[in-house]
DONUDO-8957 format. One record per atom (N, C-alpha, C): x, y, z. Coordinates in steps of 0.05 Angstrom, whole numbers, plus 5000, padded with zeros to 4 digits. Layout:
<nodes>
XYZ ...
</nodes>
This chain:
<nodes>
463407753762 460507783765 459807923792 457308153788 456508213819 454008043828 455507963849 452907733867 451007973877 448307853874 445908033893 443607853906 442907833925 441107613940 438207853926 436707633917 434007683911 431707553930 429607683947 428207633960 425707683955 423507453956 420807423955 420307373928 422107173920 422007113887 419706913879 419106983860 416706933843 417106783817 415906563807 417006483779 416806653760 414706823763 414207103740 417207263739 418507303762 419907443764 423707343752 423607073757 426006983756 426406903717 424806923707 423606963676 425007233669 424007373675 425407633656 427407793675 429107653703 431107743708 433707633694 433407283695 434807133679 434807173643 433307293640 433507423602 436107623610 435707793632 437807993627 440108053644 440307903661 442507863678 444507883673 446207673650 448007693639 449308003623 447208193604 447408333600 448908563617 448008533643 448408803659 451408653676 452208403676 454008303692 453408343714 450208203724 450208063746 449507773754 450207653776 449907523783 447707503815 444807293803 442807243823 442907043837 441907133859 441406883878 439406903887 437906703881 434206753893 433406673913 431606743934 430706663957 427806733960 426606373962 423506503958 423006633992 424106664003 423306814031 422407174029 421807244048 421707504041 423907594065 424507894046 427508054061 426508164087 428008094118 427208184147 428608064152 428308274174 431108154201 432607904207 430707764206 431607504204 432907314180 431907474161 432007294129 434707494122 434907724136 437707884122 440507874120 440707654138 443707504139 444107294121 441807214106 441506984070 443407194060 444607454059 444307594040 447607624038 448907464060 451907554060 453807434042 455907524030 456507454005 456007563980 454207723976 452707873955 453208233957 453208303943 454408603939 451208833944 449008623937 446608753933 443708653938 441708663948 439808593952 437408693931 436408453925 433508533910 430508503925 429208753931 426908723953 423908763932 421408803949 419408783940 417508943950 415108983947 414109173952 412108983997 412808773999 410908664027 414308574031 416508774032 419608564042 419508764072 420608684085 421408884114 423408964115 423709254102 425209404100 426709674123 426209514157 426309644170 429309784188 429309934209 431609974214 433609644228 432309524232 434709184238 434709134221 433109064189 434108944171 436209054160 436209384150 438109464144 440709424149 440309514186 443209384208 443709194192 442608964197 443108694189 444608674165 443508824140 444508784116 447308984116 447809154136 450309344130 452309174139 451708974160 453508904178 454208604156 452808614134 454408374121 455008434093 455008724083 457308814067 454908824042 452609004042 451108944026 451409314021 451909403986 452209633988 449709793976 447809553968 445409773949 442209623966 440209673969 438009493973 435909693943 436109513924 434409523897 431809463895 429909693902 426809553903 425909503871 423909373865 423609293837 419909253836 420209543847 417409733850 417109973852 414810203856 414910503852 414810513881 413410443900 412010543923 415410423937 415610583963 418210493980 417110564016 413510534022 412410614045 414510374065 415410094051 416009954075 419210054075 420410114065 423110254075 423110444097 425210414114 425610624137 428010674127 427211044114 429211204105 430711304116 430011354134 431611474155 434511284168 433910994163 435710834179 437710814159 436910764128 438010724106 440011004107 439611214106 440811494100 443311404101 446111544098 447911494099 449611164110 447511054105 448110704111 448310604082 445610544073 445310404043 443810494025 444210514003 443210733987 440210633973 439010643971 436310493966 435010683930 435010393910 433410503893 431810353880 429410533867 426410353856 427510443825 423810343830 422610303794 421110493797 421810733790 419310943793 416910923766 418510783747 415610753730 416410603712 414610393706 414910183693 413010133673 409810153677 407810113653 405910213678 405710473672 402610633676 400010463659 399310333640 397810263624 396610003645 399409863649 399109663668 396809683696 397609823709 396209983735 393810073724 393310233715 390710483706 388710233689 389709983664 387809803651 387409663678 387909543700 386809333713 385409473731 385309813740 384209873754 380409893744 381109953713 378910003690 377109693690 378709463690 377809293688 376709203717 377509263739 376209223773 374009443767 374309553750 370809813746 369309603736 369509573708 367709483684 366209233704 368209083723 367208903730 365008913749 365909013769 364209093784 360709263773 360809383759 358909513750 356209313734 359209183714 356408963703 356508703711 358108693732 358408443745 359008123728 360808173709 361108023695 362807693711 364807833732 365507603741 363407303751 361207523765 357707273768 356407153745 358007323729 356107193699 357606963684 360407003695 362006743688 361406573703 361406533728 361206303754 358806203736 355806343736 354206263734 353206153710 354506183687 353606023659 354805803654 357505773671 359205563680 357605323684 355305413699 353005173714 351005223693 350505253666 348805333651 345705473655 347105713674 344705793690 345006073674 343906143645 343606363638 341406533646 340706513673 338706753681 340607073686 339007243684 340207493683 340207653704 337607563731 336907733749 339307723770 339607923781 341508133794 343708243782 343908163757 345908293733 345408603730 342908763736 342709003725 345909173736 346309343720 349009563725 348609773718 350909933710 349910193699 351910333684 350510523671 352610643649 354710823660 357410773652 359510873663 358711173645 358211193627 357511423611 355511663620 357611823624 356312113635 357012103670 356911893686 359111883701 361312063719 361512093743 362912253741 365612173768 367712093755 370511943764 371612193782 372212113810 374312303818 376112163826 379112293811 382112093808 383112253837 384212093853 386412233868 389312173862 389812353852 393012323849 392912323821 395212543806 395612503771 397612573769 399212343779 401612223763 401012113736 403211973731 403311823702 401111603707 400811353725 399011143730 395111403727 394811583745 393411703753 392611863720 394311933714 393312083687 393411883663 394011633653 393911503640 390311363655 389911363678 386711343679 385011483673 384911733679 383511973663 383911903638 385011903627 385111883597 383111633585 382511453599 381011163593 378611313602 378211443619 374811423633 374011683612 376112003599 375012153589 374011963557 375811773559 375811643535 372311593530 371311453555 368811293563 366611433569 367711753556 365511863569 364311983601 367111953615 365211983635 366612283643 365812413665 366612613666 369212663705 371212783687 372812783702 373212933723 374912983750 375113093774 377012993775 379713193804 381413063802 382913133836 383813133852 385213213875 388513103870 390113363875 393213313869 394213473886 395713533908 396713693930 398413873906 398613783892 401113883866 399713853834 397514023830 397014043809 398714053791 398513913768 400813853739 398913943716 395113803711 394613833692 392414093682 393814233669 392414503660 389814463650 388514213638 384914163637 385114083649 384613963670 383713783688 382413963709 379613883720 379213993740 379513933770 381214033778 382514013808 380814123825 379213963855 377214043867 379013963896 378214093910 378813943945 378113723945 379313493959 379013233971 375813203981 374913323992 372613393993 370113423986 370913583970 368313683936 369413373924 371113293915 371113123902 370412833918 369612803942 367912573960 365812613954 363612883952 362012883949 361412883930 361812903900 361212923877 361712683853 363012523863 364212223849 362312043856 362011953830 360511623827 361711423824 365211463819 367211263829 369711453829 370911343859 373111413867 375611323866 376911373860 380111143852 382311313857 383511173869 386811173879 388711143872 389911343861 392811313849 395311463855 394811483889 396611633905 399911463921 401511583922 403011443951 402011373968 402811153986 402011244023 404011394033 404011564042 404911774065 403711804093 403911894110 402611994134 400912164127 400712314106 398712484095 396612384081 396512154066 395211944056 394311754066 395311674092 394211424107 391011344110 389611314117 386911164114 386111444102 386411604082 384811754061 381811704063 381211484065 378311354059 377811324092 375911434108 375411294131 372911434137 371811394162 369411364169 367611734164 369911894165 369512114164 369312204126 371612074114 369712214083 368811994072 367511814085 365811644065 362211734072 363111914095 360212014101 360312314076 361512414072 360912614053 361312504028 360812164013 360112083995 357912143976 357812123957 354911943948 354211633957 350711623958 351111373970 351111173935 352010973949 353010793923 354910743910 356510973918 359311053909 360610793899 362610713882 364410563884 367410683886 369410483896 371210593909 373410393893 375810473884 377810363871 380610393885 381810123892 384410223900 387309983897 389610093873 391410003852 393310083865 393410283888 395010353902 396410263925 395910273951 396310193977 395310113989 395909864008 392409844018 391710024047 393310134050 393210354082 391710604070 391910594048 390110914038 387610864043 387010634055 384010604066 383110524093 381910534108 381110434133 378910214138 380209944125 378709754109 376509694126 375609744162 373509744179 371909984165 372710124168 370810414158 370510334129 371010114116 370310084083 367209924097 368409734106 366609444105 363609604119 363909774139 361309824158 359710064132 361510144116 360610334089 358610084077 360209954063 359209774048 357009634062 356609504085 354109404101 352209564098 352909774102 350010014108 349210134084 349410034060 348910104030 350410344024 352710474034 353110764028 354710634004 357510594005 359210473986 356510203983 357510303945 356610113921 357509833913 360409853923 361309663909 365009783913 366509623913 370409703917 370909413903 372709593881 375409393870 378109483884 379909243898 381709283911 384409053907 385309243894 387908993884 389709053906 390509103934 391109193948 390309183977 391009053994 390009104031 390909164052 390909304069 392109504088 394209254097 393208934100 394708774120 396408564103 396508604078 396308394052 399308314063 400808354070 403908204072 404507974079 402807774097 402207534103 401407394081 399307484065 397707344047 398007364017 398207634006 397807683982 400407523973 400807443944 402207263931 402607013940 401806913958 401506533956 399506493955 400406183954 397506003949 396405923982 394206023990 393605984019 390005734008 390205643996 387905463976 387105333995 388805164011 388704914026 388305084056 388905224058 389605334086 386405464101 385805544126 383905734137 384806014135 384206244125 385006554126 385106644152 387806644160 387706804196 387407084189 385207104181 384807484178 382107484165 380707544190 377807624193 376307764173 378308024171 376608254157 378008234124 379908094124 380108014098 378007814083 377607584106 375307484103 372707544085 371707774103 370007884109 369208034080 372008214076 371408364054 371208184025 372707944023 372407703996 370107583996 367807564023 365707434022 363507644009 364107964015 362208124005 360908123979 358408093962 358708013930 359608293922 359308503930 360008733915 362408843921 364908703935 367208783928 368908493920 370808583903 372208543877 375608473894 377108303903 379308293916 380508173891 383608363883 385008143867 388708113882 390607983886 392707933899 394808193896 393808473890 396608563883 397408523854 396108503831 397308413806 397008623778 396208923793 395309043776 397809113750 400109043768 402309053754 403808823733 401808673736 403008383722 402408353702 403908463674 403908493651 406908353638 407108313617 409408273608 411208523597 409808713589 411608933584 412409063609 410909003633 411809163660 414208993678 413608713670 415208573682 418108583669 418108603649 420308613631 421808843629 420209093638 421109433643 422209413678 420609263701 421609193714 424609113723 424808883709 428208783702 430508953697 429709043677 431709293660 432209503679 431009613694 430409863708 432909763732 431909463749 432109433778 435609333762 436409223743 439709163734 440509373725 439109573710 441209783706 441209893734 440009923755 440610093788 442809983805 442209693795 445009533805 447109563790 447409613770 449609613759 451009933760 449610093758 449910423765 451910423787 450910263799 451810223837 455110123835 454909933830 457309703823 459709813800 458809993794 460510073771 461810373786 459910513795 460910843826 460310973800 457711053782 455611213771 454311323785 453011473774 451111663801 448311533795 446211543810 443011303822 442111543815 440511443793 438311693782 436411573792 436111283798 433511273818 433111213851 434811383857 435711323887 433911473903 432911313926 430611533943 431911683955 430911923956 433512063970 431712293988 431412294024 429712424035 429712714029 427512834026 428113134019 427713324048 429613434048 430013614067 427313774069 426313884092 424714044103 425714344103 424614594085 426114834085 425314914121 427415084123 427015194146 424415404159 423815394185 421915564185 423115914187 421916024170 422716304168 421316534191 
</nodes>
């Protein structure tokens, strides 16, 4: 059997790794900690590490994990912003899930819309207490509408497809146009022209607070703002002082610039040491959910399959079709 230390384990998760473990001939070892410097020496003994999308994937952990005979670090997610690639490069070979259930991502982003708009989550609290009054319920018709997607990838274009579905009318910003209808506008034109905005980009250095004090002023005012992606693609001060001053409408955010402390436990019993997290869950018109846009059973289960066959690719000396692999910079001519 190949041993692999699994980090920041989840009961969701230990469910459909243990369905298929055996299959691929490996062997888990779970650790509800998360993977960092310190937690990276749990890992010795094991041929392979299983990480997460809030694990610290930096240049000591790596050290750490080379220096105790660990030959793959297997993320069992698309995004890889907390890896330092550069330390990994000819050290340890690092591979994801580049896609698992687009339907997954794009329906819960649809559903942080619907919600927000007709505010159904207030209408549950409130009939709960058999208080069927209706006032502050008014919303509005997503129909006729006009969505600007950033980013159309597979997650990104499986949303277009739901909102053209809905009637509303599409826009789109891609540094790398793919879709031949689609109308592709500047980052820009498309701030100014969207009645909801949504995110279905990487974070990069080129992406980083996307959203900040500077294009939320070339909004519409009212705007709503969607983000399934990262939570750094926003500049969550420059959200909140939006949202105070009526410009932004309303943000669904399954995602937060600082979420690595918090997102996935139970903090119930506890005080939130984070202000503007605070801040933003007290707002009625934004929508916080833990990171779960991905929590489906067909994604979790596409998950598994993906992150054991990369281990096993590895373990066997196959070639990593899903291996990040930095792309060179062409020369300047």
């Amino acid at each position: 059997m190949n041993k692999v230390a699994f980090f920041d384990t989840k009961p969701y998760d230990k469910i459909y790794f243990d369905e298929l473990k055996s299959k691929y001939g490996i062997e888990i070892e779970y650790f509800e900690s998360k993977l960092s410097p310190r937690t990276a020496v749990m890992a010795k003994g094991s041929r392979g590490v299983v990480a997460f999308v809030n694990d610290d994937i930096s240049k000591e952990t790596i050290s750490v994990l080379k220096e105790n005979g660990i030959e793959i670090i297997a993320l069992r997610c698309a995004g890889y912003n907390n890896v330092d690639l550069n330390a990994a490069k000819d050290n340890i070979p690092v591979v994801r899930v580049p896609e698992y259930s687009p339907h997954a991502i794009s329906e819960h982003a649809m559903a942080l819309l619907l919600t927000l708009v007709r505010k159904t989550h207030k209408a549950y609290i409130r009939t709960r207490d058999y208080n069927f009054s209706l006032n502050g319920f008014v919303g509005f018709d997503l129909y006729g509408k006009t969505v600007g997607v950033v980013g159309t990838g597979k997650i990104g274009m499986t949303f277009v497809e739901m909102c053209r579905g809905m009637g509303m009318n599409v826009i789109a910003y891609d540094p790398k146009p793919s879709q031949g209808y689609l109308e592709y506008v500047p980052l820009e034109e498309l701030f100014a022209r969207s009645d909801v905005i949504s995110l279905h980009c990487p974070l990069t250095s080129e992406t980083y607070h996307l959203i900040n004090n500077y294009s939320i002023k070339m909004m519409k005012d009212k705007v709503i703002i969607l983000n399934t992606s990262r939570g750094a693609l926003i500049d969550t001060e420059a959200l909140i002082e939006g949202i105070r001053s009526g410009k932004i409408g309303g943000a669904g955010l399954d995602v937060y610039e600082e979420e690595s402390e918090f997102f996935y436990e139970d903090l119930s019993e506890s005080i939130l040491q984070d202000d503007i997290l605070s801040r933003l869950i007290m707002m009625p018109n934004v929508l916080v959910t833990s990171h779960q846009a991905f929590l489906t059973h067909e994604a979790l289960e596409r998950i598994a399959e993906i992150t054991l066959g990369n281990l096993k690719s590895c373990f066997d000396g196959e070639k990593l079709e899903n291996e990040i692999v930095i792309k060179k910079k062409s020369p300047v001519k």
